[in-house]
Structure formats: C-alpha cells, structure tokens
C-alpha positions in Angstrom: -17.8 6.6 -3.0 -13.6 6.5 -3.0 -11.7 6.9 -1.1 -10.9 10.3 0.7 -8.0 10.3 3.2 -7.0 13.6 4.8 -3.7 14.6 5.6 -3.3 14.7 9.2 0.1 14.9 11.5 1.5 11.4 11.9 -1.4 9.7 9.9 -0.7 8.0 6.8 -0.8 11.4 4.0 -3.0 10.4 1.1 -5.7 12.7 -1.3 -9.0 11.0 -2.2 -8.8 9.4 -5.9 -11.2 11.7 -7.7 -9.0 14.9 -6.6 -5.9 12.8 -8.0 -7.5 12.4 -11.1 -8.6 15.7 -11.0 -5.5 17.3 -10.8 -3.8 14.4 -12.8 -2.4 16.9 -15.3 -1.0 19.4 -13.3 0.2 16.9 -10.7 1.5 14.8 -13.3 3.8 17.2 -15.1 6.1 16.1 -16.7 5.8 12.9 -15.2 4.2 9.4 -16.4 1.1 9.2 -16.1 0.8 5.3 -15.9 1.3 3.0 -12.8 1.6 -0.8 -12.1 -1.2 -0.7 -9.4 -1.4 -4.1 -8.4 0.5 -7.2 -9.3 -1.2 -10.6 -8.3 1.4 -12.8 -7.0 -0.4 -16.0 -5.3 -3.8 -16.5 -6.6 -6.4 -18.3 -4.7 -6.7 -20.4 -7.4 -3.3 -22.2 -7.9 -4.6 -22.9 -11.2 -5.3 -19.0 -12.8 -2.6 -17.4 -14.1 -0.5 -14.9 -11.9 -1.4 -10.9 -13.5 -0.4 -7.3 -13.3 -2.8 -4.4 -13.6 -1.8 -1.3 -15.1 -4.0 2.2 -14.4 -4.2 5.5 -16.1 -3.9 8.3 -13.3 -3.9 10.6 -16.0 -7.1 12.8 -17.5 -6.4 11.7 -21.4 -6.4 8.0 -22.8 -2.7 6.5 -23.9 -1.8 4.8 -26.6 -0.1 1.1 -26.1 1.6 0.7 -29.8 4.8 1.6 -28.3 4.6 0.5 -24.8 5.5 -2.6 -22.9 6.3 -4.3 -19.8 10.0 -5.8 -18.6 10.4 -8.7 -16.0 13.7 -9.3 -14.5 14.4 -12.3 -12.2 17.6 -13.7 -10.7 16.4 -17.1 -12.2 19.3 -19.3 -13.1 17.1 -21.6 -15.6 15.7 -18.7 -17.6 17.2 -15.4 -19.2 16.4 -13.2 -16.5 15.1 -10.5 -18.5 12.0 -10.5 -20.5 10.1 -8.1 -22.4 6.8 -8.4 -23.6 4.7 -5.8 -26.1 1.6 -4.5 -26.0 -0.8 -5.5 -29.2 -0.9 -2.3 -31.8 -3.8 -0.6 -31.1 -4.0 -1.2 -27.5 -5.1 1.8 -25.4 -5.9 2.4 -21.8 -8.7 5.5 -21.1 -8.3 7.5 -18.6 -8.7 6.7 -15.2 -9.0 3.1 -16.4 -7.2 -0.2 -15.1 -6.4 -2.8 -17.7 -4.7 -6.6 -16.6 -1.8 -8.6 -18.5 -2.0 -12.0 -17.4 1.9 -12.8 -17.5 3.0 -16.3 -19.0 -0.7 -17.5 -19.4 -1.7 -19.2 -22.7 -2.9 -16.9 -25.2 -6.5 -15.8 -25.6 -8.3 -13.0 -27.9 -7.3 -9.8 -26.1 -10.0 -7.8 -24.9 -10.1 -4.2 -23.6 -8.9 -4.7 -20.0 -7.3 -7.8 -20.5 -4.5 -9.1 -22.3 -2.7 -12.5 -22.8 1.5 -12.7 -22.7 1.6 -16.1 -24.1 4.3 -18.5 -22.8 6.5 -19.4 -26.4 9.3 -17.4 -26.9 7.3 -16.1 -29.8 5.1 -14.1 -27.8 8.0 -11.8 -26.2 10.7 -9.4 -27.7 14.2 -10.4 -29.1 12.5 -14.3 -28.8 14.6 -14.5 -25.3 11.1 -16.0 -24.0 9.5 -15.3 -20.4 8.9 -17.2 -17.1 6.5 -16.8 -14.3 5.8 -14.5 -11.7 8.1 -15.7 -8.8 6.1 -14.5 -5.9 9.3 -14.6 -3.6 11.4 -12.0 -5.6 11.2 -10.1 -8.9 10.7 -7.2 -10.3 8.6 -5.2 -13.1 8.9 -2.4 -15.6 6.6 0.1 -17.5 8.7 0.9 -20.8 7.5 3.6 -22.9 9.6 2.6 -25.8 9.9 -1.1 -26.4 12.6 -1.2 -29.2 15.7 -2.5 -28.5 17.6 0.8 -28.0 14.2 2.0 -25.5 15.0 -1.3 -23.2 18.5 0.3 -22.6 17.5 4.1 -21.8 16.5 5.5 -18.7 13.9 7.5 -19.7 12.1 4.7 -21.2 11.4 3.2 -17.4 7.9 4.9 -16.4 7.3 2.9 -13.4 9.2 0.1 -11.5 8.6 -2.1 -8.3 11.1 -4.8 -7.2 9.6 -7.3 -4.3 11.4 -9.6 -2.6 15.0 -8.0 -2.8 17.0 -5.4 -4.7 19.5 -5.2 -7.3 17.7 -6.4 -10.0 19.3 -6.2 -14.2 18.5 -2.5 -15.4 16.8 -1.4 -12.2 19.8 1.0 -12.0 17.8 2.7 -15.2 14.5 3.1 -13.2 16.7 4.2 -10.3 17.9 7.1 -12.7 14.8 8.2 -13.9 13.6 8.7 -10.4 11.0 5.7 -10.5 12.2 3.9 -7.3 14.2 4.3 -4.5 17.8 2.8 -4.3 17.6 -0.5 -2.0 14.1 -1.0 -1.5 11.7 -3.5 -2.6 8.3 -5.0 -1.1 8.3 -8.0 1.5 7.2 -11.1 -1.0 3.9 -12.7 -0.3 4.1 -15.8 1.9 -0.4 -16.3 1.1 -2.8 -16.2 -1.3 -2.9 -12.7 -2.5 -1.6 -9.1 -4.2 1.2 -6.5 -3.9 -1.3 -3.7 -3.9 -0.5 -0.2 -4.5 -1.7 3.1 -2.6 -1.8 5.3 -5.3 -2.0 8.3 -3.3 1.1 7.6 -1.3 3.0 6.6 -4.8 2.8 10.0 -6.1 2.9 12.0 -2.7 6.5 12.7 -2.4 8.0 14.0 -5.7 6.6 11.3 -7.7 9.1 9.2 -6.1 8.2 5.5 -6.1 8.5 3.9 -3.0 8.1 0.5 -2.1 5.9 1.3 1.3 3.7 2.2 -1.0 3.0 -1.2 -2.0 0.8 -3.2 0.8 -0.5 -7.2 0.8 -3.9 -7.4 -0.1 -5.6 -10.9 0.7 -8.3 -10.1 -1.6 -6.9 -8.6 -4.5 -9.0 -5.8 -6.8 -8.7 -6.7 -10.1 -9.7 -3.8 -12.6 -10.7 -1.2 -9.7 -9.4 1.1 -6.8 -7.1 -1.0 -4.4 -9.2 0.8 -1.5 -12.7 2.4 -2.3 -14.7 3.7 -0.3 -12.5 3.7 3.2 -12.8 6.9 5.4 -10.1 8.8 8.3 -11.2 11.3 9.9 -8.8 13.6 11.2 -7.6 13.2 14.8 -10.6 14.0 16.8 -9.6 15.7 20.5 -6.6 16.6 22.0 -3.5 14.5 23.7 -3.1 14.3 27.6 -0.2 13.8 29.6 0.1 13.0 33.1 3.5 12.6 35.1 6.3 10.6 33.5 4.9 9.5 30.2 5.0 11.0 26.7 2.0 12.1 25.1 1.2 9.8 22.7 0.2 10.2 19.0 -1.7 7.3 17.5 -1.2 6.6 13.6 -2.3 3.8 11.0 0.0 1.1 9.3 -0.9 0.7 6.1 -4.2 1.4 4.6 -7.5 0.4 6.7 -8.4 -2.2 3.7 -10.4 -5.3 3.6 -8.0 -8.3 2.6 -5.0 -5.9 3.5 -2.5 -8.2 6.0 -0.4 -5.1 6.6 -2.8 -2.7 8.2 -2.8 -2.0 12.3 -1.5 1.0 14.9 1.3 2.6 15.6 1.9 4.4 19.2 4.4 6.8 18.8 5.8 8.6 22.4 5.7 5.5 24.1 8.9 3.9 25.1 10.3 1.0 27.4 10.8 1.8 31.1 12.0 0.2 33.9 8.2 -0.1 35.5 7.1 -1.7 32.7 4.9 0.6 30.7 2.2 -0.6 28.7 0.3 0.7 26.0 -3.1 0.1 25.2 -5.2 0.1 22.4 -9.5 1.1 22.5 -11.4 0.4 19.5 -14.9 1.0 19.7 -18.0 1.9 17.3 -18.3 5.5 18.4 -17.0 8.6 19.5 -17.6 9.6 23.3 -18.3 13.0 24.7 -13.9 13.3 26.1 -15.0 12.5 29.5 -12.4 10.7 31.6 -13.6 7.4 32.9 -15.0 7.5 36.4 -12.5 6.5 38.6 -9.7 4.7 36.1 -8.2 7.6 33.6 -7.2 10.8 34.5 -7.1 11.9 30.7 -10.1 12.5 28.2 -11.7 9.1 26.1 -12.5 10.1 22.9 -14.0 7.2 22.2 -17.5 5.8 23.6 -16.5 3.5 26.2 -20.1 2.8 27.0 -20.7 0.8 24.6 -18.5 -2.5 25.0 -14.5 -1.6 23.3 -12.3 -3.9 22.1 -9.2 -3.6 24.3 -5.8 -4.9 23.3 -2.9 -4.0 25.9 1.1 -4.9 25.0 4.3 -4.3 26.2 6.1 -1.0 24.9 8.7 -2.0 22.3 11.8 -1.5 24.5 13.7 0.9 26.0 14.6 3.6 23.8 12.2 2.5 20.9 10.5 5.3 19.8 7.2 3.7 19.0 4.9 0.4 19.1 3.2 -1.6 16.5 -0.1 -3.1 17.0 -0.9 -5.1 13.5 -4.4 -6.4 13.1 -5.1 -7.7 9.9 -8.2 -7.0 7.9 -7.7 -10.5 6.1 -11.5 -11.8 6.8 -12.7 -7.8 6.6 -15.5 -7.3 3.4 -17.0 -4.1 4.3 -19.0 -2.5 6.9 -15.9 -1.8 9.1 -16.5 1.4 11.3 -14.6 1.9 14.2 -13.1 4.8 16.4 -9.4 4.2 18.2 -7.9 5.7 20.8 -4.2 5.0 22.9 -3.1 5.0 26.2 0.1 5.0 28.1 0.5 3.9 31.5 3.0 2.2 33.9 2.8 -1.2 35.7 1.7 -0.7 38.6 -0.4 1.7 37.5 -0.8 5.3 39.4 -2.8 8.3 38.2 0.1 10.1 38.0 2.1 8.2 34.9 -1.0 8.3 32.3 -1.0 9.6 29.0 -3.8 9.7 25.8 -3.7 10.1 22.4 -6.8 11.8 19.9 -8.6 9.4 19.0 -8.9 8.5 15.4 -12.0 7.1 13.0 -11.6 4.7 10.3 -14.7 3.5 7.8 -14.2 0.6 5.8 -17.1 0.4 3.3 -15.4 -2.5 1.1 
C-alpha cells in the first residue's frame, strides 16, 4: 500500500502517490514531469559513493539523450560548477526512480543506476566534478545539456539548494519557478538522505520548496520516500475551558521511519504568566471522548486505558503562537500505530484553564 495522506486543516496537505500519478498529466501541465527525490548525502557506509535519485511523476517514459544534471558548490579548490550527461539511450519509465552515483568510479550503467565517473572526461566542457559536500550545495535537472541549455532558464526542471542559498545559476531555476528565492534545506549533521515529499513538492503551484525536503536516517533508494504511512483526519472536536485557546494539533514533517524531522506541533497555545503547559498523549487507540474521571474537563479522544505515552513542556513563550514537540523516528522500521491528542493547561492547574485538541492517527507501516 502507499501512501495516502488526506488533506485536513492545519495537518501537513499531501494526496496519496497512486492519485499523483494518476492525475500526473493533467496535474503536470505544462510542467516537468521529473524530480530529484532524494539525494544521499552521508552514507552509512563512509566508503559507498554519495547518490541522487531521480523519479518520473509522470504517466509516459522520458528520454535521457538530452538530459543531465548540474552541481554547483562554493568550493574554492574545484570549478564550482559541473555538469554531467546522461548516457544516449538512457530512459526513465514512468513512475520509476533511477540513481546517479555522483563522482564514483565508473561501472557498466544499468537501468536504475548510473556511474558519473570522477576524470574530467566523464563531465561536460572537461571542467571535471567533485563530491557531494553534505554541508552545502546544490543540484539541477537540465533538459538540455548543450552549452547554450546550461545558460537558459527553461532548461532548469527541478532544483534543491541545501545548506545555504545563492548558489551560480540558481537565479535561472529561480526564474523558471523551480525554487523559491532564499531557501534551501538544513545540511545533514548524520548518516543519512535529504528526502523529498513528493506530494508537498507539487502542492502549491508546482512551486519547489525546500520544506519539502526532510532528513531521512534510512534513506530509500529506488522507491517511495514514505510508503505505506496513514493520517487520518482529525478525529473529535476541540474543547476549551476558561483562559486557554483551543488548541489544534498538527504533524512536523512526514510520520517516516528513519525521518529525524518528524514530531507535533500545538498551535493556540502560548506563554502566560501561570506558566502553561502543554501536553502531549500518544496512545495505541482511539477512546470513546469521555473526559477522564476526575482530571479533564474536556473530551480524550484517545484511549487512556490503555497505558499513554505522556510528554508535557513548557509553552514556547509569550506571544509564540505555537509549540514544537520533535520526536524522531530514527530507530522506527515499521509497525508504528499510534493515536495523539493535546492539551492545554495552567500551572497550577484548575478545571477552569483547560483546553483539547482532536486527536489525530498516524500508521507507520515501513
């Protein structure tokens, strides 16, 4: 099964993968129909080569001839820019992924993976290449890899700086609507991927975005960056009692295994001068909405009968707006079910400053 998020006020927007490729040519219009997916930055092995994988959203195949990918870096010791061409013949069906191992020693090409070389042989206008630098850099889908292509706006079918902005041609992408002007991913600091939410890339315009882009500890080579994960949509209603807001509980990122990024957020909660807290319920079922005997005064969505996790924090501040909760699904494989509800209260607590959000549910089948 793939993944099939709903769209849901305040919870990340996203359409299952099969509808996306569904819809691919009417949702694509006009548009490319290629995306980097995933670029593996710091591999578990120190020793394999650092890769980017490439995926047809699209409902027809593609034809590589003509196609390649650019690499700019702010590298003193190298030229900064770097092209490299993919083999004639090369292809990519639809709804496929494909890999190019950058700067790795050559090796027979096969159908989903592909070889840069390192000699400045293996890359246009013999400028050479040099490694992924997983603290900053930046990649390019070109659609025409001739030297007047490299120069063109139009050429740039996808783009994803990490690390900072302002990279040599990104201005181009910038023009042809494939990123957004002064963004770029946080670099990876572990083993891992910049992974891309595919559904999230194209759900706004077809404007790229970089918090589209998540870490994954256990990078997906060759498949969906997130199958088989499951939200519901909120279940229940919020609750508000006295001073506090009524809150609305949302995710952080995708609910993948291996993903660093992922956690809650608490929105309507904000810093007071009793202290309020906000807590967080996670257990493996939904309740019945009953209010727990003689401790909340609002509805529990989820089953809190059967022993929850409970994490409680401080509100970000006064006057913030919302509060994070990051729990990071690093040592997460699959088998991950879990219903979540949040809760608003002040320190000390009365039954007259209490406040609950739906509760949400999240399967993680990975």
């Amino acid at each position: 099964m793939k993944a099939a998020y709903t769209r849901t006020p305040g919870l990340l927007q996203t359409l299952s993968l099969a509808a996306a490729l569904v819809m691919g040519p009417l949702a694509l219009e006009g548009r490319c129909q290629l995306a980097i997916s995933e670029v593996n930055l710091v591999p578990a092995n120190p020793a394999a080569s650092r890769w980017i994988e490439v995926h047809n959203l699209g409902s027809t195949d593609v034809d590589l001839s003509n196609w390649g990918i650019y690499h700019a870096s702010k590298s003193t010791s190298s030229p900064g820019t770097s092209w490299w061409a993919f083999p004639e013949g090369a292809s990519l069906r639809a709804g496929a992924y494909l890999r190019v191992h950058w700067f790795a020693e050559i090796q027979p090409h096969t159908q989903t993976d592909y070889f840069t070389g390192k000699s400045i042989l293996n890359f246009l206008f013999s400028l050479g290449g040099e490694e992924l630098n997983p603290d900053r850099g930046a990649l390019a889908l070109l659609s025409d890899r001739s030297g007047l292509g490299t120069t063109l706006g139009s050429s740039y079918e996808d783009w994803i700086s990490w690390g900072e902005d302002g990279y040599p041609r990104e201005d181009l992408a910038l023009s042809n609507g494939r990123w957004q002007a002064g963004e770029f991913v946080p670099p990876l600091s572990a083993p891992g991927s910049i992974a891309l939410n595919l559904e999230q890339r194209y759900e706004d315009d077809f404007t790229a975005s970089a918090t589209a882009f998540f870490h994954d500890a256990s990078p997906t080579p060759l498949r969906s960056n997130h199958e088989d994960v499951q939200v519901s949509d909120p279940i229940g209603w919020s609750c508000a009692i006295g001073s506090p807001n009524s809150p609305k509980l949302e995710l952080i990122s995708i609910p993948t295994g291996g993903n660093r990024d992922f956690g809650f957020r608490v929105r309507g909660s904000s810093g007071t001068a009793s202290n309020q807290l906000v807590m967080i319920m996670l257990s493996s079922q939904l309740g019945d909405g009953l209010p727990i005997p003689g401790i909340l005064e609002c509805p529990v969505w989820i089953d809190y009968q059967v022993p929850p996790r409970i994490f409680a924090l401080p509100s970000q501040g006064a006057g913030a707006s919302f509060t994070d909760l990051y729990l990071p699904l690093t040592h997460v494989a699959g088998g991950f079910d879990v219903t979540a509800q949040a809760f608003l209260f002040n320190v000390p607590h009365s039954f007259f400053d209490f406040a609950s959000s739906p509760a949400l549910t999240i399967s993680l089948g990975r």
